[in-house]
N, C-alpha and C positions, 0 to 999 in steps of 0.2 A: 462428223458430229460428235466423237469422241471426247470434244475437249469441254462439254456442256457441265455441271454440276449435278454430283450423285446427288441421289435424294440421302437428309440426314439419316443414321441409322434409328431403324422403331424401338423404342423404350415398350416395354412389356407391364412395366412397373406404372402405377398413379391411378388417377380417376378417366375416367370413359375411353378408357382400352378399344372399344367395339370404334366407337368415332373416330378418335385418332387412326385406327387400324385400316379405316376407309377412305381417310384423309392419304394418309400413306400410299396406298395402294393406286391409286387413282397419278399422286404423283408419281411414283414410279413407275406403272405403265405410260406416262407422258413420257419420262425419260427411254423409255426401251424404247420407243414407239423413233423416238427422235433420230438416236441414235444408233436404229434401222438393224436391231441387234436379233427381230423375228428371222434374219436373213443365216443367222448364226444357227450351230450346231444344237440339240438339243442339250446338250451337257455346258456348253456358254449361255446358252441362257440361264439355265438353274445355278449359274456360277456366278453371274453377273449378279440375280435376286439376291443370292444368299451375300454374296459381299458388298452390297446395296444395303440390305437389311442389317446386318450389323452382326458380333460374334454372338449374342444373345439368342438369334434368330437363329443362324446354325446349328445352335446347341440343341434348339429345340426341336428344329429340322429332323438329323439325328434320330429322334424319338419318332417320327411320324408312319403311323403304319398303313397302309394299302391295301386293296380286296387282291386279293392272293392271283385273280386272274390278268388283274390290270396292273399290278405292281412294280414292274419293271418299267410299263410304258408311263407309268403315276411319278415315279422319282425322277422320270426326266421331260417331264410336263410343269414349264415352270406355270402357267397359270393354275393348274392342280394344287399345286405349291402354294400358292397365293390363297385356294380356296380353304387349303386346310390351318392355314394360319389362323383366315376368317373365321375358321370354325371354332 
């Protein structure tokens, strides 16, 4: 199922960031879900988001900080990933 179409990368920039953001997410868990990618390592999924999501997202990824006790387990939880984007 690899050969299915990423989702376009998320623009950060314009009007209803929060909509589009859900918009996104929604389709890109369609894609992961598809191409059965839950089967994968914890560090492929969070690689698959992040270059799904675009260099944008990365960047900001990068910046993203964690409760000190879940932290390790937080950066390689891509739906965590996904919440803190939400946020």
């Amino acid at each position: 199922m690899d050969h299915l179409r990423l989702p376009e990368p998320f623009s950060f920039e314009g009007p209803n960031v929060a909509q589009r953001w859900t918009r996104w997410r929604k389709q890109f868990q369609t894609y992961f879900t598809a191409c059965e990618y839950g089967k994968k390592s914890k560090d492929v999924q969070v690689a698959v988001l992040l270059h799904s999501a675009g260099q944008e997202a990365q960047d900001i990824h990068e910046h993203f900080q964690f409760d000190e006790e879940t932290a390790e387990a937080g950066k390689k939880n891509y739906t965590k990933i996904l919440d803190k984007f939400g946020d």
